[in-house]
Legacy VTK file of the C-alpha trace (Angstrom):
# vtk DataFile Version 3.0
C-alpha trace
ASCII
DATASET POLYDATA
POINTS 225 float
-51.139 83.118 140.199
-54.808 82.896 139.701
-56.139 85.838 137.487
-59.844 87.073 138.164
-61.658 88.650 135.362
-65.081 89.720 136.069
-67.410 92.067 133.820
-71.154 93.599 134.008
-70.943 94.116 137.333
-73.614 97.170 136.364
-73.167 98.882 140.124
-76.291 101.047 141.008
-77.467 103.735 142.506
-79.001 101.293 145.095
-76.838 99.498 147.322
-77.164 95.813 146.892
-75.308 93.693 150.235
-75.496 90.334 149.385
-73.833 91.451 145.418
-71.534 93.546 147.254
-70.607 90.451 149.846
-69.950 88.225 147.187
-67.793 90.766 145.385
-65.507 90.833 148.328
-65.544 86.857 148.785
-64.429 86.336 145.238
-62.156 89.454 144.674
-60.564 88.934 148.029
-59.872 85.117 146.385
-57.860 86.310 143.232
-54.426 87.508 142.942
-55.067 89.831 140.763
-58.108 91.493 139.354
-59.609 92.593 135.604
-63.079 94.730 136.094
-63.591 93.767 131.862
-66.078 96.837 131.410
-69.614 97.607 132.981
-68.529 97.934 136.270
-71.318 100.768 137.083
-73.821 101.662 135.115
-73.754 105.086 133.132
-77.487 104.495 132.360
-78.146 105.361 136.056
-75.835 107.850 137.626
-72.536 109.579 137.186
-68.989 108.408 137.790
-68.375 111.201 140.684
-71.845 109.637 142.416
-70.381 106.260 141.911
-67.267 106.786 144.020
-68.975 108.235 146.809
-71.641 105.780 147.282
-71.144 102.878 148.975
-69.707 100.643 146.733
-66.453 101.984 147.862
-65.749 99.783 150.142
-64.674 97.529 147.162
-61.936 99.830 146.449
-59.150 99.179 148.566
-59.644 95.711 148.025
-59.336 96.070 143.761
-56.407 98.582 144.387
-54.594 95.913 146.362
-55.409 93.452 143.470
-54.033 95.412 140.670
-56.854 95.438 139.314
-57.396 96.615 135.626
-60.357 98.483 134.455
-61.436 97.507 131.182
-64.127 100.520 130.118
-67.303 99.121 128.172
-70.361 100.707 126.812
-71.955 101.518 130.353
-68.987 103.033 131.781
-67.421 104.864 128.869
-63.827 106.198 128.812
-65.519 110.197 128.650
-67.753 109.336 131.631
-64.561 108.327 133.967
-61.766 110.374 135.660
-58.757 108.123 134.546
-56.821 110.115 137.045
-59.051 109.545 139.934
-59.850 105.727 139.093
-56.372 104.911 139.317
-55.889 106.657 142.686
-58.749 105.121 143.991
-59.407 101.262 142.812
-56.940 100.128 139.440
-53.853 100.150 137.922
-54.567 101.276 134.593
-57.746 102.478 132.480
-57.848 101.183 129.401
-59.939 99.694 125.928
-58.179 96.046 126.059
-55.529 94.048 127.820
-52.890 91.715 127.066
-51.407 89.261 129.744
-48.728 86.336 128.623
-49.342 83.327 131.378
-47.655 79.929 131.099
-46.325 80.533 127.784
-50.278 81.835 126.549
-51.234 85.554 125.840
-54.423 86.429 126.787
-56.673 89.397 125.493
-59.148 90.774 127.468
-61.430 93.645 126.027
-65.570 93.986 126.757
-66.731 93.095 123.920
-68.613 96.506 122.380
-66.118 97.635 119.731
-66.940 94.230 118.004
-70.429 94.134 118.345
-71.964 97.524 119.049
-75.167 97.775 120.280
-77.966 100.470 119.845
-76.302 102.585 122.200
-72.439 102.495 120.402
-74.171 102.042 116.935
-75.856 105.596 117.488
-72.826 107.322 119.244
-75.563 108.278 122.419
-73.779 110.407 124.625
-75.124 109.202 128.459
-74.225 113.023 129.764
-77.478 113.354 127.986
-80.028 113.554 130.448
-83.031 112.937 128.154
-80.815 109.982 126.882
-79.780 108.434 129.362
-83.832 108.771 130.679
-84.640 106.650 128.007
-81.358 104.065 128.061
-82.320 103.481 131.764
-85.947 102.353 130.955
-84.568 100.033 128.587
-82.099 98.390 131.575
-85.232 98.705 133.621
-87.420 96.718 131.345
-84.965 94.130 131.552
-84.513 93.805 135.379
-88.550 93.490 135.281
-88.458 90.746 132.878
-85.579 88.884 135.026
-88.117 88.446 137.932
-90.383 86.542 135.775
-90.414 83.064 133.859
-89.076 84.887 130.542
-85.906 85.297 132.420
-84.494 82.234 131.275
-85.558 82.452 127.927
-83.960 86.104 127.745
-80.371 84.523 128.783
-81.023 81.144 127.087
-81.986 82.725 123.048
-81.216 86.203 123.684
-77.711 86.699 125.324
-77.049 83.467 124.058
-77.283 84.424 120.689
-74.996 87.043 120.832
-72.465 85.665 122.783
-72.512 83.246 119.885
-72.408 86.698 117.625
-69.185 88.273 119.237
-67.421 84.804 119.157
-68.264 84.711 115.189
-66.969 88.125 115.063
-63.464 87.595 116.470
-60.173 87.147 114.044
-58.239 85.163 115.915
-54.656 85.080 116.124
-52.596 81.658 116.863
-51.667 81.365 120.371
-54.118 84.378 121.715
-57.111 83.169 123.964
-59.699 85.814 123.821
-61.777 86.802 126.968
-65.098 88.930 126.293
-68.024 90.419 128.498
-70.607 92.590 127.484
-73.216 89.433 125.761
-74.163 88.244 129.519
-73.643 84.993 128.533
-71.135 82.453 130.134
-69.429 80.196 127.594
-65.646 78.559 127.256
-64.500 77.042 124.250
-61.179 76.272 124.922
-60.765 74.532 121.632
-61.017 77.642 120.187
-59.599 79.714 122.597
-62.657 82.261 123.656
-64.426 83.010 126.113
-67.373 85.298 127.369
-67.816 85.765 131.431
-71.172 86.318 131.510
-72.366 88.728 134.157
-73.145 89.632 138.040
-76.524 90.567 138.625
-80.186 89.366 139.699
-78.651 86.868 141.615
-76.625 84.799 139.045
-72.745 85.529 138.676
-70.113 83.666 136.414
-66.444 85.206 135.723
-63.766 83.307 134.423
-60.605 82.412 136.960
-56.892 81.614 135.002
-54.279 79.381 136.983
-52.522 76.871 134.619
-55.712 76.404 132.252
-59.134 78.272 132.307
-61.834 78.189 134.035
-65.451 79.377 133.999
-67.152 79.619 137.042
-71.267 80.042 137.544
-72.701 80.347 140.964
-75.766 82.047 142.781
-75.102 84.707 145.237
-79.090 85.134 146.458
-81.562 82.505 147.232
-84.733 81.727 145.696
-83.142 82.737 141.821
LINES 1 226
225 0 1 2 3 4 5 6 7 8 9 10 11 12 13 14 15 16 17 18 19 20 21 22 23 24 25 26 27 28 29 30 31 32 33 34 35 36 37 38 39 40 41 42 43 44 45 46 47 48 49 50 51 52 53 54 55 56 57 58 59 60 61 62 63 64 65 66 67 68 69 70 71 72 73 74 75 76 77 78 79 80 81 82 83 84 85 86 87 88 89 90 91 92 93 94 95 96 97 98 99 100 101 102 103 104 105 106 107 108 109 110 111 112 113 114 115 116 117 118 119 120 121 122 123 124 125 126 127 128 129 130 131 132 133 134 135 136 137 138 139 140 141 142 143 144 145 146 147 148 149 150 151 152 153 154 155 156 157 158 159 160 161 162 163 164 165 166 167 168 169 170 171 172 173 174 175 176 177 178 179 180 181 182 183 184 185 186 187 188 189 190 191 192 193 194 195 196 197 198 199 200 201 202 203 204 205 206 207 208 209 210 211 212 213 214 215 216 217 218 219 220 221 222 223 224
């Protein structure tokens, strides 16, 4: 079986093709499917708007997957209808995940209950309109910054940092391997046994694929990144 877990997907109100193209490609590749939190973004726009829009057309796909949704801090459990995600695109809603393959238990969670940002620390509730205004600058900020030079130093000292962070942050229990989004940083230390996938957006992707060991993977899915 090989096992797909992908996180910060951060869907938008705008349609991207060649993101949602790729999305298919390597879904339609796995056996079965873990969306490990920030599959839209609540910054942006509301789960309801998120069903309807055209990312839908992943849906059948990740319901014929099994996929498990894994909430994180831009798609908050109070923001979803459990109900309806299930009866559209995953098995089960939930905060974490356990999975026992080839005699090794994996556990997959996103990564914001152990290190909180701003938005956690503070408890912001994205209903708010006025904060979710001011959350969405923030994400905007950084999507400017990606399509200039600083982009690599952003992933390379920032995200790196704090992949490093959550990692520190983790008590680990003998024969557990640990699989974390949310830092937007790719790493594998399977000496360890963690993991953080990285993310899927401005171009870049990385996820991590289980068969008998694990694997991360980093591609491109648009030219000229």
């Amino acid at each position: 079986m090989k096992l797909l877990i992908i996180s910060d997907t951060h869907l938008m109100p705008e349609f991207e093709k060649e993101k949602f193209e790729f999305l298919a490609k390597v879904l339609e590749g796995a056996d079965r499917v873990v969306v490990n939190g920030d599959f839209w973004d609540g910054y942006f726009w509301d789960f309801e708007d998120f069903v309807n829009s055209p990312w839908k057309k992943l849906f059948p796909l990740l319901k014929r997957k099994g996929a498990i949704y894994i909430t994180g801090n831009h798609d908050r459990e109070y923001l979803i209808d459990k109900k309806l995600a299930k009866k559209l695109f995953c098995k089960e809603v939930l905060l974490e995940w356990r999975i026992k393959l080839n005699g090794k238990t994996y556990h997959i969670e996103h990564g914001h209950r152990i290190l909180p940002f701003s938005d956690v620390k503070l408890n912001l509730d994205l209903r708010n309109k006025a904060i979710r205004s001011l959350l969405k600058t923030v994400k905007l900020v950084e999507k400017a910054l990606f399509k200039t030079p600083a982009r690599r130093l952003l992933k390379d000292f920032y995200y790196k940092s704090k992949a490093e962070e959550i990692k520190r942050k983790v008590k680990k229990k003998d024969g557990v391997f640990y699989i974390f989004g949310h830092v937007h940083y790719p790493t594998l230390d399977k000496e360890k046994g963690i993991a953080t996938s990285g993310s899927i957006e401005y171009g870049e992707a990385s996820f991590i694929e289980i068969t008998k060991a694990v694997k991360l993977k980093e591609v491109k899915y648009l030219k000229n990144v």
